[in-house]
C-alpha positions as CSV (number, residue, x, y, z in Angstrom):
1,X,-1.4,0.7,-15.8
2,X,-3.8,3.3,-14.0
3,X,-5.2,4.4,-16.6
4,X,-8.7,2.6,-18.1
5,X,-8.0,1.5,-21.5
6,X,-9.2,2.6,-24.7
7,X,-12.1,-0.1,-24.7
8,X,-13.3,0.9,-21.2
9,X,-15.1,3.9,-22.7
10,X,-15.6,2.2,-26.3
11,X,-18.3,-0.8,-24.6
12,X,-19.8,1.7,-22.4
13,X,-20.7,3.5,-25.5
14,X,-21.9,0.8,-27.0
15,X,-24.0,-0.7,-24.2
16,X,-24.9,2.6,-22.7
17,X,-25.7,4.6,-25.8
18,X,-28.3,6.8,-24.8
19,X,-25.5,8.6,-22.2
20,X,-22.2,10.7,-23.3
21,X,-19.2,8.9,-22.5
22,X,-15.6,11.6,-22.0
23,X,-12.9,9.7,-21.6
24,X,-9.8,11.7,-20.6
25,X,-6.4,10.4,-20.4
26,X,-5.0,13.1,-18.3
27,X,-6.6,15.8,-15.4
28,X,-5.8,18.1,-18.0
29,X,-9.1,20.5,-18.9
30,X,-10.8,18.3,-16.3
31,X,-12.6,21.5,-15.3
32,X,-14.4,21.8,-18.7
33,X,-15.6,18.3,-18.8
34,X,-17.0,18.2,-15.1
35,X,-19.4,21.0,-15.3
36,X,-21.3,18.7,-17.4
37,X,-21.0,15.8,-15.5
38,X,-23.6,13.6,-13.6
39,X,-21.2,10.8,-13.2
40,X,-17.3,10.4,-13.1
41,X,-14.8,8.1,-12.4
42,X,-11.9,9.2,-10.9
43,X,-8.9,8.6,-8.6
44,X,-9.3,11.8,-7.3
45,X,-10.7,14.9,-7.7
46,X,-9.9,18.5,-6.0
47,X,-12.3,20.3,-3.8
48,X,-12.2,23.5,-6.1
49,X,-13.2,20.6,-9.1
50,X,-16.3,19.5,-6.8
51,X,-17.0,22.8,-6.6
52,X,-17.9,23.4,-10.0
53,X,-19.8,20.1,-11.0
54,X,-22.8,21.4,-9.9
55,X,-24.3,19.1,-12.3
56,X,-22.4,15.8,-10.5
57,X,-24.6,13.1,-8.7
58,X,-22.1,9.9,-8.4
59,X,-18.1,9.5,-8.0
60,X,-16.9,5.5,-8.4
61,X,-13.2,5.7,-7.7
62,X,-11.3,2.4,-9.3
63,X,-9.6,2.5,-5.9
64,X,-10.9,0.2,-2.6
65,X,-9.5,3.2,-0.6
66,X,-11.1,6.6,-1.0
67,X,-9.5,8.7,1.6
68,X,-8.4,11.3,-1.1
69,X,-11.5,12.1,-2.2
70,X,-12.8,12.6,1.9
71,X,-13.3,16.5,2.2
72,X,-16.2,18.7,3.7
73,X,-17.9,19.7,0.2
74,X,-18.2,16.6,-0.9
75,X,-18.7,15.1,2.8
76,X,-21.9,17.3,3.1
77,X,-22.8,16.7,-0.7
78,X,-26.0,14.0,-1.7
79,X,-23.2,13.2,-4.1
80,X,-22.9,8.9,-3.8
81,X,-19.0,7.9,-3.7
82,X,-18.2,4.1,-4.6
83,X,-15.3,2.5,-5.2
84,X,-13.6,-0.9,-6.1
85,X,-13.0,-3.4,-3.1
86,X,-15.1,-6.0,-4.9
87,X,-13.2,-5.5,-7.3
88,X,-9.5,-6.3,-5.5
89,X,-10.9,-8.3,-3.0
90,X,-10.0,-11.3,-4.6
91,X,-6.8,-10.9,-6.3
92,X,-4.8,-8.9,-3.1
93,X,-6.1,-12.0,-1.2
94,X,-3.8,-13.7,-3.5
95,X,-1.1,-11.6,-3.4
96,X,-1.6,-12.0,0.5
97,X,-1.3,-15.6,0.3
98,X,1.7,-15.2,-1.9
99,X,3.3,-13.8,0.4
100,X,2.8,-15.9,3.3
101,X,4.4,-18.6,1.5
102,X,7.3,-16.7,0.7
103,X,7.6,-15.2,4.5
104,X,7.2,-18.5,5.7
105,X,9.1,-20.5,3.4
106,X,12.1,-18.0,3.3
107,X,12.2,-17.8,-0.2
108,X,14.0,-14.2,-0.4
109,X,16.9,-15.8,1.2
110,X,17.1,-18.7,-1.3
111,X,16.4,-16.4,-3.9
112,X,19.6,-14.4,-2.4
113,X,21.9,-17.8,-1.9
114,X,20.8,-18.8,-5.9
115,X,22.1,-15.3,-6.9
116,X,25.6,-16.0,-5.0
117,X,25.5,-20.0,-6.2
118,X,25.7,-21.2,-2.7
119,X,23.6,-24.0,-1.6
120,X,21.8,-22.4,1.8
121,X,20.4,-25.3,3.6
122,X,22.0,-24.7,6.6
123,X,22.0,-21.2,6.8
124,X,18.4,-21.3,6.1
125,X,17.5,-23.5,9.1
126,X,20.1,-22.0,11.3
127,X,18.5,-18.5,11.0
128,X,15.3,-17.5,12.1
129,X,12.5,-17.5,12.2
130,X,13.3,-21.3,10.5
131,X,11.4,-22.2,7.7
132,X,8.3,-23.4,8.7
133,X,4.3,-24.4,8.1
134,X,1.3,-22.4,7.2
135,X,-1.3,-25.3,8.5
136,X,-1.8,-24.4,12.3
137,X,-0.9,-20.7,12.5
138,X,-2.5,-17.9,13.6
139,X,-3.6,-15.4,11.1
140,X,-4.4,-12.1,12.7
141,X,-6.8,-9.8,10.6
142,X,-6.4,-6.3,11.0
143,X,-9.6,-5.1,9.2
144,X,-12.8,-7.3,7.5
145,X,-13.8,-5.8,4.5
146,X,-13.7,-7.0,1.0
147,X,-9.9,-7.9,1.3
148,X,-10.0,-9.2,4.6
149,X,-13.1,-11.5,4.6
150,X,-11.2,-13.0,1.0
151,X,-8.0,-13.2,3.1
152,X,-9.8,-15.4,5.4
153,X,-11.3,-17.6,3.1
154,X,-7.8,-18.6,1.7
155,X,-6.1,-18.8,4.4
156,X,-8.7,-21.3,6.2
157,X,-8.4,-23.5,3.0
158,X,-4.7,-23.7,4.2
159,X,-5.2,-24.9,8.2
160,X,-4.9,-21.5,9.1
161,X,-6.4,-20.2,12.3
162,X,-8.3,-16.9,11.2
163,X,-8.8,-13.9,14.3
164,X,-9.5,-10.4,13.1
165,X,-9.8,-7.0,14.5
166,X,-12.7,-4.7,13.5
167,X,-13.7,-1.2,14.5
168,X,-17.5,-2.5,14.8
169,X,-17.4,-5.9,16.0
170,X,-20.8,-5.8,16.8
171,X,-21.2,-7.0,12.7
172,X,-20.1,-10.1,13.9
173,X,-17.9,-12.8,12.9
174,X,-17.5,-14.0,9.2
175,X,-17.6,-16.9,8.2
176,X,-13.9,-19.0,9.1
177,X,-13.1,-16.2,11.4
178,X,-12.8,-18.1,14.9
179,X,-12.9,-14.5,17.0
180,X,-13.1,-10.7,16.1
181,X,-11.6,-7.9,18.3
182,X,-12.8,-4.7,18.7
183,X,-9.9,-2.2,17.4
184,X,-9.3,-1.2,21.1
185,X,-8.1,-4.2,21.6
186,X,-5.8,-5.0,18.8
187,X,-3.0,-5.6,21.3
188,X,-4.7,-9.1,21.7
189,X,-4.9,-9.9,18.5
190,X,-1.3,-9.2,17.8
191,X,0.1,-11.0,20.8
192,X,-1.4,-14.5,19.3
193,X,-0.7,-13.6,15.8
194,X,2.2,-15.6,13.8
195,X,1.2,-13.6,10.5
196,X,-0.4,-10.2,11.1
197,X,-2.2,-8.8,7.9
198,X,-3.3,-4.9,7.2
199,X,-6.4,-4.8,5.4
200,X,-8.0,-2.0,7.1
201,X,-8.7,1.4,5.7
202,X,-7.0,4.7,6.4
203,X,-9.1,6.8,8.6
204,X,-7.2,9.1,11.1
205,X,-7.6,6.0,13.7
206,X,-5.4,3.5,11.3
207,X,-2.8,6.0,10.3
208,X,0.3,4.8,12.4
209,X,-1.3,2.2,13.7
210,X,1.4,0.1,13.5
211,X,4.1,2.1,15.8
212,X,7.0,0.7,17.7
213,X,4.8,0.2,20.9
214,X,2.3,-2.1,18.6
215,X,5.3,-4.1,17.4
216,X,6.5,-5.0,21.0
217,X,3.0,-6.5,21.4
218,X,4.1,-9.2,18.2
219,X,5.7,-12.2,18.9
220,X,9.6,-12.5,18.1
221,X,8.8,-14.7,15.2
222,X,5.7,-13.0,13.8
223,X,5.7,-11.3,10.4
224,X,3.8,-8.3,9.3
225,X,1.9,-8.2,6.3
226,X,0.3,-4.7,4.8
227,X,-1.9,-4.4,1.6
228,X,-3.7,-1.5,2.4
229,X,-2.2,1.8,3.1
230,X,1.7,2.8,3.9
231,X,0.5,5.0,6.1
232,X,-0.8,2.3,8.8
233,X,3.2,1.1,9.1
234,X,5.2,4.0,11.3
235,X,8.4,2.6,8.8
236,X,11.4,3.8,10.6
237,X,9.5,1.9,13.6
238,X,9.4,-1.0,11.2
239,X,12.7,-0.7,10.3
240,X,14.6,-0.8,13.9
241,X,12.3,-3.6,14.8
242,X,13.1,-5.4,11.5
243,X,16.9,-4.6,12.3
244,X,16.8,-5.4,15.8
245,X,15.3,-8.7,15.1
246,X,12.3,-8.3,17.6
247,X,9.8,-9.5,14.8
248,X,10.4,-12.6,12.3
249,X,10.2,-10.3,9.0
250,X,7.3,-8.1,7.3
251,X,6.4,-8.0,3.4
252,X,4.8,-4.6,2.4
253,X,3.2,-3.8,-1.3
254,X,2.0,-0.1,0.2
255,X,4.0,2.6,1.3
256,X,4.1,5.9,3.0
257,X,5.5,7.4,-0.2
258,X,5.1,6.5,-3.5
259,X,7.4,5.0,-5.5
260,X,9.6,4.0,-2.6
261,X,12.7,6.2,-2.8
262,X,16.2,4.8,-4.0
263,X,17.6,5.8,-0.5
264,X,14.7,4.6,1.6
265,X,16.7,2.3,4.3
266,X,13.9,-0.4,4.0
267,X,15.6,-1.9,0.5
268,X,18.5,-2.5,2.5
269,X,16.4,-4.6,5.2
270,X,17.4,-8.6,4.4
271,X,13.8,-9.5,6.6
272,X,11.8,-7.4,4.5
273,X,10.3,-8.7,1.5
274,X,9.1,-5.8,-0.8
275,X,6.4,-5.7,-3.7
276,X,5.9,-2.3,-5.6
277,X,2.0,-2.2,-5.0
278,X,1.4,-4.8,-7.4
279,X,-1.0,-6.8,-5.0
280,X,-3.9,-5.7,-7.3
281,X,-3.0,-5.7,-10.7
282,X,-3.4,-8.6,-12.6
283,X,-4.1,-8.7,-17.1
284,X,-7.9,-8.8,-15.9
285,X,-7.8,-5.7,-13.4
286,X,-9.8,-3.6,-16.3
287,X,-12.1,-6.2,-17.3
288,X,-13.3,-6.5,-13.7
289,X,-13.3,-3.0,-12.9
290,X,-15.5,-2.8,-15.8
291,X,-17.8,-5.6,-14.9
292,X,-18.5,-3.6,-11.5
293,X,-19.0,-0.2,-12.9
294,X,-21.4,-1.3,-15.4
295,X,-23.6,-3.2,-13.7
296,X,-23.5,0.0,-11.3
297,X,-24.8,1.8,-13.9
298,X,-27.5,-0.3,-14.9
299,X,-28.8,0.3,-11.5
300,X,-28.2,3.7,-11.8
301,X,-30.4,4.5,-15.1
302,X,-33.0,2.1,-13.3
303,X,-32.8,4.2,-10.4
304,X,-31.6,1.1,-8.6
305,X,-29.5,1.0,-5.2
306,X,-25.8,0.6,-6.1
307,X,-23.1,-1.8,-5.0
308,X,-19.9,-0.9,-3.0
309,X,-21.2,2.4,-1.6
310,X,-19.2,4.0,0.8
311,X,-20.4,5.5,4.0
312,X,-18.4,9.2,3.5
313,X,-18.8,9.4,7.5
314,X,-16.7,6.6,8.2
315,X,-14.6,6.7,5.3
316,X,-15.2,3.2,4.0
């Protein structure tokens, strides 16, 4: 599912046909190919690799996060990075909103009661949080990019009320955002937050950012949402706080480690609702990627400025 399909490289042929298109389906002989290079697309690629694509002037990773691809060569390189949050923007807002529903309309445990045949009403409104409504809450953004600023759109469409953390809030407040936090004071933001959602992106600030002192700030019946990096969630944090009951529940599509182990203790959590890191993938995942990337290249044999550049510095 990572890997672009055999008619990625086929139109670009065809609609770029002055330029050489290599399409590998493995890192195999990578080496060989990048010498050559001016332009690549890639999840990731080594420092020793940048090394020897001397002839390299653009990376566009089909990722929103490019923290692999971060290191000092390519830091202090006039080599542009870009990568794809326009292009999951819009579909992990989706997911997002998916999962709000099912958070707030407890629909793992009626999915659990179907699976025994027992009709769960009561158990359902006895436990807690109860099942309850989307219109009024508080949404609490952690992060205002591409997936954040779609996150807000949606959720405003539902009577949600939208606050958001960002690390320069001096950008100002987006449109259906009623108040933005500076990250120093995301304490704040999670205190009045019923639904807290990670859409930030991992710089060495975010990782952990989410600890056991962060979710004491929560409210008992808040839930915790993550679509951006595992990292951000300190799980065994997560875990005694999902156990002990101090937070109403958390759904996570990332995680620290990839695929979740079989022993992880999070499957066995009955408040957690989990989602294999499916947030972005959809049957038009290629066909947008590919809409981006070529209209990137246009502007690129134009000598045009690009979309979705990432600042290297900052990570994002």
């Amino acid at each position: 599912m990572w890997k672009a399909p055999t008619w990625f490289s086929e139109r670009l042929h065809k609609e770029f046909p002055q330029l050489e298109v290599v399409h590998l389906s493995s890192y195999d002989d990578l080496e060989a190919d990048l010498r050559d290079a001016e332009i690549a697309i890639a999840w990731s690629i080594r420092p020793e690799q940048f090394k020897i694509a001397t002839k390299l002037r653009w990376i566009h990773s089909p990722a929103a996060a490019v923290h692999q691809l971060i290191f000092p060569e390519l830091l202090n390189s006039a080599v542009i990075l870009t990568n794809s949050s326009q292009v999951h923007g819009p579909v992990v807002a989706e997911h997002v909103i998916a999962l709000l529903f099912a958070l707030a309309k407890r629909l793992p445990d009626a999915f659990r009661f179907q699976e025994k045949h027992i009709w769960g009403q009561e158990p359902m409104w006895r436990g807690r949080p109860r099942p309850r409504e989307l219109a009024g809450a508080t949404v609490g953004l952690v992060g205002l990019g591409s997936i954040g600023q779609e996150v807000a759109k949606r959720t405003f469409a539902l009577g949600m009320r939208i606050i958001a953390a960002r690390e320069h809030p001096e950008k100002g407040s987006p449109e259906h955002v009623d108040q933005v936090f500076p990250s120093s004071q995301i304490d704040a933001l999670l205190s009045q937050s019923d639904y807290v959602i990670l859409a930030a992106p991992l710089t060495p600030a975010t990782r952990s950012l989410m600890n056991a002192s962060r979710f004491a700030r929560m409210k008992p019946d808040a839930c915790l949402i993550n679509v951006s990096r595992g990292v951000l969630v300190d799980e065994a944090a997560l875990a005694q706080a999902l156990r002990e009951k101090k937070i109403g529940g958390a759904a996570l599509d990332v995680f620290a480690q990839e695929p979740l182990p079989p022993d992880s203790p999070l499957w066995d959590l009955e408040n957690l609702l989990i989602t294999p890191h499916t947030a972005a993938l959809t049957e038009k995942l290629w066909e947008r990627h590919y809409k981006l990337f070529a209209e990137n290249l246009r502007r690129y044999v134009a000598h045009q400025p690009l979309l979705a550049v990432v600042d290297k510095q900052r990570g994002y």
